[in-house]
N, C-alpha and C positions, 0 to 999 in steps of 0.2 A: 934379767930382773924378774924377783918373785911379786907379782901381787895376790894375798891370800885376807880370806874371810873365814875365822874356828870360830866355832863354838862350843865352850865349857863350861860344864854344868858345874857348879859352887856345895859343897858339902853342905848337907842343913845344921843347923845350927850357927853358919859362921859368916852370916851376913854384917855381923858388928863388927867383924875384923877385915872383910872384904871394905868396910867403909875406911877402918883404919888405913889399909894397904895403899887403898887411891890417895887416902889422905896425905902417907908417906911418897909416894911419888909424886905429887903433885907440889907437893913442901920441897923436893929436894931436885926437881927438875934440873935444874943445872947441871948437876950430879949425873944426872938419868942422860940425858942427852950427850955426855961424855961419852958415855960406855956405848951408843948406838954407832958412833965413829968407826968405832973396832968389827962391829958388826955389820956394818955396810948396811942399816936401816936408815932407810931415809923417811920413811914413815910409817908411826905406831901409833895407832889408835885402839884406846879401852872401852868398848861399850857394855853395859848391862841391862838384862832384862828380868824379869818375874814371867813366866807364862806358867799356868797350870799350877800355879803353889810352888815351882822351883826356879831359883834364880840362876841365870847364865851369864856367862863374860862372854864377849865377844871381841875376840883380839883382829884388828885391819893393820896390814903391813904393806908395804914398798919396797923393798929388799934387793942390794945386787947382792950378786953369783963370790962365794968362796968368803962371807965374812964370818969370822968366828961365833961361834955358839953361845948363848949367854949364859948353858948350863953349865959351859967349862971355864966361864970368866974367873977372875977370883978380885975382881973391885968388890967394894965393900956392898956398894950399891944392890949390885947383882945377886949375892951372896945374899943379901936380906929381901930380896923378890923374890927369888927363887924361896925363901925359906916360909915367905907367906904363900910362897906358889904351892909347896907342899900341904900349908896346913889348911889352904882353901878350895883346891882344886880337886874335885872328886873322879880319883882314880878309875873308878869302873864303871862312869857314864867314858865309851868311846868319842870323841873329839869329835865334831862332826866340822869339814870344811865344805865352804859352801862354790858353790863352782862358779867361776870369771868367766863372765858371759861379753865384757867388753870392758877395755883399760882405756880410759879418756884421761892422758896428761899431755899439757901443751909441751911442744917442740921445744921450747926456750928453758923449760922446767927439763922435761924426758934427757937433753943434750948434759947438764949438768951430772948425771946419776951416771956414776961410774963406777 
């Protein structure tokens, strides 16, 4: 099981489409929670911040071992993340993950994730 904390930094200018993006997933969650099946996430959280005049995403994940890549899905879903993923995600700030210092999930939850 992966548990992971990135942080990416958002292109400037396209904080009106980062609103749209959450909006779209949030609108089509149904949708979106299909495709985490394939992928063996059990949990995806979006957060965002502003520090310094630039905004970040902050993706938290739960993940087991060998599920498919959402880069290489081809649902439509994914297909249209991935495509706001390109037009908001600023290539050439480096990713920064933040190091798991301690994974606290209860036994009856942890036994489930396979």
């Amino acid at each position: 099981m992966d548990v992971e904390l990135t942080r990416f930094r958002v292109k400037k200018g396209k904080s009106e489409v980062v609103d749209e993006w959450l909006t779209f997933l949030n609108d089509h969650m149904e949708e979106v929670l299909v495709t985490l099946e394939g992928e063996k996430m059990y949990v995806e959280t979006i957060f965002r911040e502003t520090l310094d005049g630039a905004e970040y995403l902050y993706w938290y994940s739960v993940q087991g071992t060998g599920g498919e890549a959402v880069e290489s899905s081809t649902h439509w879903i994914d297909e249209k993340h991935m495509a706001y993923w390109r037009e908001c995600i600023d290539p050439d700030f480096e990713a920064v993950d933040l190091s798991v210092e301690a994974v606290m999930i209860a036994p009856h939850v942890r036994s489930q994730m396979k």
